[in-house]
C-alpha positions as CSV (number, residue, x, y, z in Angstrom):
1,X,142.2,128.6,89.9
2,X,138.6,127.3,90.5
3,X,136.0,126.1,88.2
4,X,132.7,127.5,87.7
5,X,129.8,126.0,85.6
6,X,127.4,128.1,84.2
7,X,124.6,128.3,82.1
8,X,125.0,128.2,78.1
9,X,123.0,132.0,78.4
10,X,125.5,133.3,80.7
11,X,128.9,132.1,78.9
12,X,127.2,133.3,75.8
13,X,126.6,136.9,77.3
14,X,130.0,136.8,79.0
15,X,131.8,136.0,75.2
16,X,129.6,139.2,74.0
17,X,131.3,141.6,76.1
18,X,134.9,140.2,75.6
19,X,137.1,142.8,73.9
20,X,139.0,141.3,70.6
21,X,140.7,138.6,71.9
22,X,140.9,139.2,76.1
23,X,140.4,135.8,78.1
24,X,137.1,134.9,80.1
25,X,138.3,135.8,83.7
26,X,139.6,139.5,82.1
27,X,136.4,140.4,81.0
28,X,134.4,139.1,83.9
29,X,137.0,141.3,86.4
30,X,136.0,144.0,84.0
31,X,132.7,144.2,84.6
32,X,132.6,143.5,87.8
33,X,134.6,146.7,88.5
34,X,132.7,149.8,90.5
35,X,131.6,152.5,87.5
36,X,131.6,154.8,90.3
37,X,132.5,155.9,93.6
38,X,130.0,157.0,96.0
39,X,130.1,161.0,96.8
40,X,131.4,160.9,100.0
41,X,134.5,159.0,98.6
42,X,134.6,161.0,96.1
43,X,134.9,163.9,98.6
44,X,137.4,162.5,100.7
45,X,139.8,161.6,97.8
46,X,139.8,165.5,96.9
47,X,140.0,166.8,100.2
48,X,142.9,164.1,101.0
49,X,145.1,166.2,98.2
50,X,144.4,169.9,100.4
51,X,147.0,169.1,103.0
52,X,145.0,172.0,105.2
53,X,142.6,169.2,106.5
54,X,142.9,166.1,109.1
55,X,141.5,163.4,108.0
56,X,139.8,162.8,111.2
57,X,137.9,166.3,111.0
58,X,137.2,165.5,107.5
59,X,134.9,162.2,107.7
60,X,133.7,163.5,110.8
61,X,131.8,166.4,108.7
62,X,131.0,163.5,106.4
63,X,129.4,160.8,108.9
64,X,132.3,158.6,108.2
């Protein structure tokens, strides 16, 4: 594992956001996560379930 020195602000804010008693590198891999996927993922997830539909065809009608 590497070490990282940050600024006193920074570890304070990081501490803030820990949930009860989850470690430093938890929490920072927690917010560090995507909220959410873009639409055209989004789309392809969905249409990947409706076996009717290539793949191919389908992020071609997306720009993919």
């Amino acid at each position: 594992m590497r070490t990282v020195e940050i600024s006193d602000s920074i570890y304070n804010e990081i501490m803030s956001r820990r949930k009860g008693r989850e470690s430093i590198s938890k929490t920072i891999e927690r917010e560090l996560k995507p909220i959410e996927k873009c639409a055209a993922v989004k789309e392809l997830e969905k249409l990947r379930k409706e076996p009717r539909y290539k793949l191919s065809d389908v992020e071609k009608e997306l720009g993919i």
